[in-house]
MIKOL-794190 format. One line per 8 residues: number of its first residue (from 1); their letters; for each residue x, y, z of C-alpha. Coordinates in Angstrom, 3 decimals. Each point is the difference from the previous one (the first is absolute). Example, Ala and Ser with C-alpha at 12.3 -4.5 7.8 and 13.67 -1.06 7.14 Angstrom:
BEGIN
1) AS) 12.300/-4.500/7.800; 1.370/3.440/-0.660
//
This chain:
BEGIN
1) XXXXXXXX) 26.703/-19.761/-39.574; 2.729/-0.294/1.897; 3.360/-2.040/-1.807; 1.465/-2.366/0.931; 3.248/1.432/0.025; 1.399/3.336/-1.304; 3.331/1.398/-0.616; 1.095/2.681/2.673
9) XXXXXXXX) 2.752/2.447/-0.873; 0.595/2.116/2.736; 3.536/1.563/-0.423; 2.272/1.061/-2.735; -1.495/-2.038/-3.185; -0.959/2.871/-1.451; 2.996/1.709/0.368; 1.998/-2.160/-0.728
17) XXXXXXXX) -2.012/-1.010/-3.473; 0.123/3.145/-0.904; 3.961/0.392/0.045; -0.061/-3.010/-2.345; -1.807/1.654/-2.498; 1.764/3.056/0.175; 3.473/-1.525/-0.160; -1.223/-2.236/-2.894
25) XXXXXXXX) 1.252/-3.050/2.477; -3.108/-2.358/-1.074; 1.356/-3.280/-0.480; 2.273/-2.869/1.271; 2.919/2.656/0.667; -0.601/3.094/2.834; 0.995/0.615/3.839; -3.166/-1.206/1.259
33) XXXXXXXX) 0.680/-3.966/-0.881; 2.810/0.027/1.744; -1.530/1.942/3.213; -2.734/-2.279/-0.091; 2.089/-3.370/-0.162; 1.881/1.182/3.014; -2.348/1.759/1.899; -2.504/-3.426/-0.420
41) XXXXXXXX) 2.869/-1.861/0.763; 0.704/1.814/3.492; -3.211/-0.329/1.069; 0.121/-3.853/-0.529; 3.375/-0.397/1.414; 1.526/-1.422/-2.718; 3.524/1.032/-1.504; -1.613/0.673/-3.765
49) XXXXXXXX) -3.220/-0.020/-1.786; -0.757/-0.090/-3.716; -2.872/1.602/-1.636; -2.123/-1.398/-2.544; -2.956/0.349/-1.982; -2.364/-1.811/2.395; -0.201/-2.737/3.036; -0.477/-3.084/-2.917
57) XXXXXXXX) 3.579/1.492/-1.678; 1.598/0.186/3.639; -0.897/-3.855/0.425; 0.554/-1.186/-3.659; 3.702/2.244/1.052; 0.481/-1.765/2.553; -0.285/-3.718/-0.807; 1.824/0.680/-3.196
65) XXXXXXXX) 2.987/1.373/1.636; -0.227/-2.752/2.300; 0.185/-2.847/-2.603; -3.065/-1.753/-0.047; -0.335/-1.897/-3.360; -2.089/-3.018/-1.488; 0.179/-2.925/3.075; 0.403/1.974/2.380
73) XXXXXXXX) -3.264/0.675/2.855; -1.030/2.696/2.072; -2.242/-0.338/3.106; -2.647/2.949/-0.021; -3.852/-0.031/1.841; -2.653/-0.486/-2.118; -1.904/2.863/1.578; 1.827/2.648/-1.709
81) XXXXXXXX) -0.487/1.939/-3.458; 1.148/-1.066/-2.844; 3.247/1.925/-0.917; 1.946/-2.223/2.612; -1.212/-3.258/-1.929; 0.641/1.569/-3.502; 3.618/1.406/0.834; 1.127/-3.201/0.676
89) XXXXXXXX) -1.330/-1.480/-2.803; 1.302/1.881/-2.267; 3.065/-0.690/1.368; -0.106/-3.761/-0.783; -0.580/-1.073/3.278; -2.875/-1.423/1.710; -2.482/1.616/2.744; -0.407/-2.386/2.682
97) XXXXXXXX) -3.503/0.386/2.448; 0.038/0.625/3.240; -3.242/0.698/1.940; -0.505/2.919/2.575; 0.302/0.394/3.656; -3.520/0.637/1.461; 0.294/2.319/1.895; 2.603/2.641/-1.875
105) XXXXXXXX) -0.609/-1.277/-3.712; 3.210/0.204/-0.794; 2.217/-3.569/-0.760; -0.537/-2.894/2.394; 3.524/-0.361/1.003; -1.015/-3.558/1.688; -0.668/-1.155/-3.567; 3.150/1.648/-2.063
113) XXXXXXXX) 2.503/-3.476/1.116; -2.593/-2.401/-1.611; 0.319/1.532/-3.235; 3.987/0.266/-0.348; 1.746/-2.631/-2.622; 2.894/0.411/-1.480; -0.984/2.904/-2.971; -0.793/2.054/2.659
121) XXXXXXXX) 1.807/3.138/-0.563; -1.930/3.009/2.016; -2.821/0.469/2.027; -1.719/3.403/-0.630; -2.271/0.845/3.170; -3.044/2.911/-0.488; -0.928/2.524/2.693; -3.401/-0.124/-0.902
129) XXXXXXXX) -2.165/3.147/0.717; 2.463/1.493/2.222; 1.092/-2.907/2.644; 3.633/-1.331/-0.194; 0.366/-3.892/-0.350; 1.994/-1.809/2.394; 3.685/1.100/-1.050; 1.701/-1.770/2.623
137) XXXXXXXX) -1.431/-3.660/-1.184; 0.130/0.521/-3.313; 3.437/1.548/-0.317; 1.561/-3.274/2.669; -1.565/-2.712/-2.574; 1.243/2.308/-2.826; 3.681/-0.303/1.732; -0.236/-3.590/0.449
145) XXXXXXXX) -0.786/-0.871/-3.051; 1.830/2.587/-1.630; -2.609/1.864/-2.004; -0.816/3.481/-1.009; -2.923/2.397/1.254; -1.609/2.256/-1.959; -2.383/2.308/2.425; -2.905/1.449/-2.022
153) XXXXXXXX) -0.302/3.188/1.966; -2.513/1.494/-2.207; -2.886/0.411/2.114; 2.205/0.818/3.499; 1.618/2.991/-0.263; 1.595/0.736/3.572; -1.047/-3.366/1.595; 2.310/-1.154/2.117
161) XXXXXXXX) 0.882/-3.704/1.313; 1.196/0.139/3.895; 0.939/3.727/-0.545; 1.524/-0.414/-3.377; -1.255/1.165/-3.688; -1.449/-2.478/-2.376; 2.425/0.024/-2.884; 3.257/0.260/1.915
169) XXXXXXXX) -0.542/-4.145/0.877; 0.958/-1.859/-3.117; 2.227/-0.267/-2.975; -2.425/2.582/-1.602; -3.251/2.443/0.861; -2.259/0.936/-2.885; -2.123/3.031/0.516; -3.078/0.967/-1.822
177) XXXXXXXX) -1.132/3.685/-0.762; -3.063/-0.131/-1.765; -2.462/2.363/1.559; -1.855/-1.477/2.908; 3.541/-0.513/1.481; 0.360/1.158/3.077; 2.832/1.835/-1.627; -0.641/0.933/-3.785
185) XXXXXXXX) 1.296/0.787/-3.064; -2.449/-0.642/-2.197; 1.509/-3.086/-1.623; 3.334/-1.196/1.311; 2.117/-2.022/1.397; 3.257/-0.922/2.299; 2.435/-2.554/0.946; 1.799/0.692/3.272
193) XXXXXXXX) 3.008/-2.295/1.006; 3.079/-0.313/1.878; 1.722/-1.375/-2.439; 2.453/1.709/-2.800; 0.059/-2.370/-2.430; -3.606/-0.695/-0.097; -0.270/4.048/0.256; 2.132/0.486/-3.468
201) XXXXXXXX) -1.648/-2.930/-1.759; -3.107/1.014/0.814; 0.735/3.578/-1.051; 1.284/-1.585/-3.430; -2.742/-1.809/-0.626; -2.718/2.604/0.205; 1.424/1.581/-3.129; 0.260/-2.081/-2.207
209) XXXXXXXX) 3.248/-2.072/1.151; 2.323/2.950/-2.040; 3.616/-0.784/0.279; 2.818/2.009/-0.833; 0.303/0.742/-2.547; -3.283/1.219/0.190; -2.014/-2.233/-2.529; 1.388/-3.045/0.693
217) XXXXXXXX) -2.223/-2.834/1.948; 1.636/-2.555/2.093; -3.117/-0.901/1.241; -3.974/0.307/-0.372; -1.183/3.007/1.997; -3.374/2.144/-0.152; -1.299/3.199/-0.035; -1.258/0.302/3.848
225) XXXXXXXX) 1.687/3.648/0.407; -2.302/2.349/2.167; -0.231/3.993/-0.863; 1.400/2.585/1.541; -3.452/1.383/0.047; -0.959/-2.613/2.039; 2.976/0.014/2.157; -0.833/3.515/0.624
233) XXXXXXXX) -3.365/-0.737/1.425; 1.871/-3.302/1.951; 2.414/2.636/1.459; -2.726/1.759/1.429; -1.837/-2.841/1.506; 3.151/-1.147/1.794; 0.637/3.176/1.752; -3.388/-0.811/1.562
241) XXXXXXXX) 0.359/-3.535/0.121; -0.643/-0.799/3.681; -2.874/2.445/0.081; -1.598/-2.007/-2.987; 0.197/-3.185/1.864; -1.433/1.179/3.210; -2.970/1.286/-1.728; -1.064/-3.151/-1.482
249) XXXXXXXX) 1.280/-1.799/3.007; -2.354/2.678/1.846; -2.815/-0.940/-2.495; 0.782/-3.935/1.028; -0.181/0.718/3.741; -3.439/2.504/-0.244; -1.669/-3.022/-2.077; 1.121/-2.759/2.989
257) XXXXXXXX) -1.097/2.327/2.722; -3.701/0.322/-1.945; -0.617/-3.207/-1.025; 1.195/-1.743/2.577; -3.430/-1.231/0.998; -1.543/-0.910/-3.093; -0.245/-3.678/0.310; 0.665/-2.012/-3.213
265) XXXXXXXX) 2.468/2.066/-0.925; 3.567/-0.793/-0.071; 2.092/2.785/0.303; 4.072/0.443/-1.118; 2.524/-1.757/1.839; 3.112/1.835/1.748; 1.983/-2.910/2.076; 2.186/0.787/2.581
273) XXXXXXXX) 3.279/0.262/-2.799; -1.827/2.252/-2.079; -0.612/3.425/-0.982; -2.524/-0.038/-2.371; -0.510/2.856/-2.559; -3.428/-0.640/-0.794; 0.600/0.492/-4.298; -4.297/-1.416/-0.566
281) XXXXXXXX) -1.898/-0.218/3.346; -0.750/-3.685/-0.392; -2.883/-1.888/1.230; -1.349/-3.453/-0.185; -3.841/-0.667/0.654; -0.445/-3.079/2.816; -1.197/-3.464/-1.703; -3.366/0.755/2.086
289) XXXXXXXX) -0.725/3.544/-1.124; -3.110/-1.267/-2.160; 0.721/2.428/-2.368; 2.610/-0.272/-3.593; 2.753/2.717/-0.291; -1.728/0.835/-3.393; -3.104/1.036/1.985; 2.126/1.844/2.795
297) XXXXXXXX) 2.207/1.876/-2.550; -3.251/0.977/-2.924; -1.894/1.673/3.511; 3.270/1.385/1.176; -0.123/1.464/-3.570; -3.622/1.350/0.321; 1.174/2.132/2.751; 2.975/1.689/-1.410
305) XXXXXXXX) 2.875/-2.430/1.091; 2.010/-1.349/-3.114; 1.778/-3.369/1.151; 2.266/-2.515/-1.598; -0.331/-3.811/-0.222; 3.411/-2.212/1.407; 2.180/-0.760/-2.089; -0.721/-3.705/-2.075
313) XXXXXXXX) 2.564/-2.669/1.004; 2.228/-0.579/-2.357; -0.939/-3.698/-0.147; -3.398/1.137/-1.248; 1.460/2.140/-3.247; -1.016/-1.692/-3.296; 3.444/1.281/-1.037; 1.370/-2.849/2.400
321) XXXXXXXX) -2.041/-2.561/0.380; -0.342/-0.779/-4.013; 3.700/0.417/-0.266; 0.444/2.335/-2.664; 3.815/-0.687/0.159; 2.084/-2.625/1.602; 1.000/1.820/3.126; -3.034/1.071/1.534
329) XXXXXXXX) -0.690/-1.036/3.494; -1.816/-3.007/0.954; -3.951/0.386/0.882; -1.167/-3.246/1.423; 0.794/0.093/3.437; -2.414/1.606/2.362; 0.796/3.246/1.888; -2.599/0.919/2.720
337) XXXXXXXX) 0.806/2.863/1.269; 0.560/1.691/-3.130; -3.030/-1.292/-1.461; -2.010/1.217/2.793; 1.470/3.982/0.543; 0.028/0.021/-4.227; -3.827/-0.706/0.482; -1.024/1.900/2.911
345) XXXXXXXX) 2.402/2.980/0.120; -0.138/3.474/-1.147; 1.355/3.335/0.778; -1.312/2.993/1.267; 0.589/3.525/-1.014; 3.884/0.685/1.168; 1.364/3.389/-1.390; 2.653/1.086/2.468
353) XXXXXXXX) -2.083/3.527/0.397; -3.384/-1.794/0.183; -1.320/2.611/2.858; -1.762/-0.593/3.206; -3.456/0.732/-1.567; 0.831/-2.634/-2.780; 0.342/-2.658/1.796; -2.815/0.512/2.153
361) XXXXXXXX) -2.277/-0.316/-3.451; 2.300/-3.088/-0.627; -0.462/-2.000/3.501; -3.879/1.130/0.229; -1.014/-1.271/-3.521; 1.872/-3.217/1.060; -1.973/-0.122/3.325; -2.859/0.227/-1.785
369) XXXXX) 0.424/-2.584/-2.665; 0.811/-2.281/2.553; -3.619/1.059/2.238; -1.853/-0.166/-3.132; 0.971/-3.390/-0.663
//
């Protein structure tokens, strides 16, 4: 079978791991946090970044140190996962839908305006699978209506909007490391920023909110703190950072260039802005195909090619829609786009060293599926 995704450490990890252990630097404290916040931060092209224990903690970080409380709303797509709606819930505040763009996925910026009122306090945009949103619209209507952005970064390591990193657009970038990252550490997380207040608050409340003297809590914090074990391995996957996201880009291109003719297959966007990254290799079956994505994905299976099903719009959670707690987002309004890729999308295998031969087995069980039919 080939995965879906794997992990690829190709460097230092290792190494560096190993000089963890043998300096008894294991936890919260050790070199490699700091290395890793900067170096991460570098490549973004942000002033700071702060580490934490995964991509939900660098969101929940985020809107906390921004303020958002009870009354307050936050414009996010529905066609996202989960930890963006459940960060700001926890925060008080409530998730308001937006659908998707049809041809990138990501936020229809056309539709953002429509759903401003006056407890608007943030939008928070997704890079979904790999493609930047549209930074320049959404960061003029947050101006003029003087709101934050929160980017959710976590599946777009090293995209770039008109020549610039993801992250390094709004008031905060959240990064997730889990391990079909393009860039891993296992479990992890970051906030990158330009700003120094956010930067220390942020820092602060990662551990705990400790004051000085040391035990004393102005504030409620958490425990999102990251390892230096897994800042070690983070270290190492920086210092090969752009090679990492040219091999999955590389993967993205070699998939376009092969199934380019396969009709009834729609095949990931990269506008004219965009440099797209390519985190899932994402594809959407044609309303004519006469044949279910179930049907495609269990033969795809049959032949040695794992895939995963599109993420469920949020609108669509039974979390949501039978409002568990006050503040969950509203579900009644249609959203046709999202409805449609959550239905009819899935990803291929997309391993940044998925070999030649690999995806050759990948694009000819697809072709063949799709003759069968």
């Amino acid at each position: 079978m080939i995965p879906v995704c794997k992990p690829w450490l190709p460097g230092n990890e290792k190494k560096y791991v190993l000089d963890t252990l043998e300096t008894n630097w294991i936890s919260s404290s050790g070199e490699y946090i700091n290395k890793f916040e900067e170096g991460f931060a570098n490549f973004c092209g942000v002033e700071y970044g702060v580490s934490c224990s995964s991509g939900f903690g660098a969101l929940h970080l985020a809107c906390v140190a921004l303020g958002l409380k009870k009354g307050d709303e936050v414009i996010v797509p529905t066609f996202t996962m989960a930890a963006c709606i459940n960060t700001i819930v926890l925060t008080g505040a409530k998730p308001v839908l937006v659908d998707s763009d049809k041809e990138t996925y990501c936020i229809d910026v056309e539709k953002i305006e429509e759903k401003i009122t006056d407890k608007t306090k943030a939008i928070m945009p997704v890079h979904i699978y790999g493609h930047p949103c549209d930074m320049d619209k959404i960061m003029e209507i947050a101006r003029r209506h003087n709101l934050y952005v929160i980017e959710d970064c976590a599946e777009a390591h090293g995209a770039e909007y008109k020549g610039k990193k993801v992250g390094s657009f709004g008031d905060v970038g959240c990064f997730s490391f889990y391990a079909n990252k393009i860039l891993t550490t296992g479990e992890g997380g970051m906030c990158v920023t330009n700003n120094s207040e956010l930067f220390e608050k942020m820092k602060k409340l990662r551990n705990h909110a400790l004051d000085v003297p040391r035990f004393i809590h102005n504030e409620i914090g958490f425990n999102y703190r990251l390892t230096n074990i897994q800042a070690a391995i983070g270290v190492a996957q920086v210092e090969n950072a752009e090679m990492l996201v040219e091999a999955r880009r590389n993967v993205g291109k070699r998939y376009n260039e092969k199934l380019k003719d396969i009709k009834g297959l729609i095949l990931p966007a990269e506008k004219e802005y965009a440099k797209n990254v390519y985190w899932m290799y994402a594809v959407v079956l044609d309303d004519n195909i006469g044949i279910s994505k179930g049907q495609v994905m269990e033969k795809l299976k049959e032949k040695g090619v794992d895939t995963r099903s599109f993420f469920i719009p949020m609108h669509k959670q039974p979390a949501y829609y039978k409002k568990i707690v006050e503040n969950v987002p509203d579900c009644g309004e249609e959203f046709l786009v999202s409805d449609k890729i959550g239905e009819r999308g899935f990803y291929l295998p997309s391993s940044s060293n998925l070999t030649d031969d690999e995806i050759d087995i990948v694009v000819n069980a697809l072709k063949e599926v799709f003759l069968g039919r």
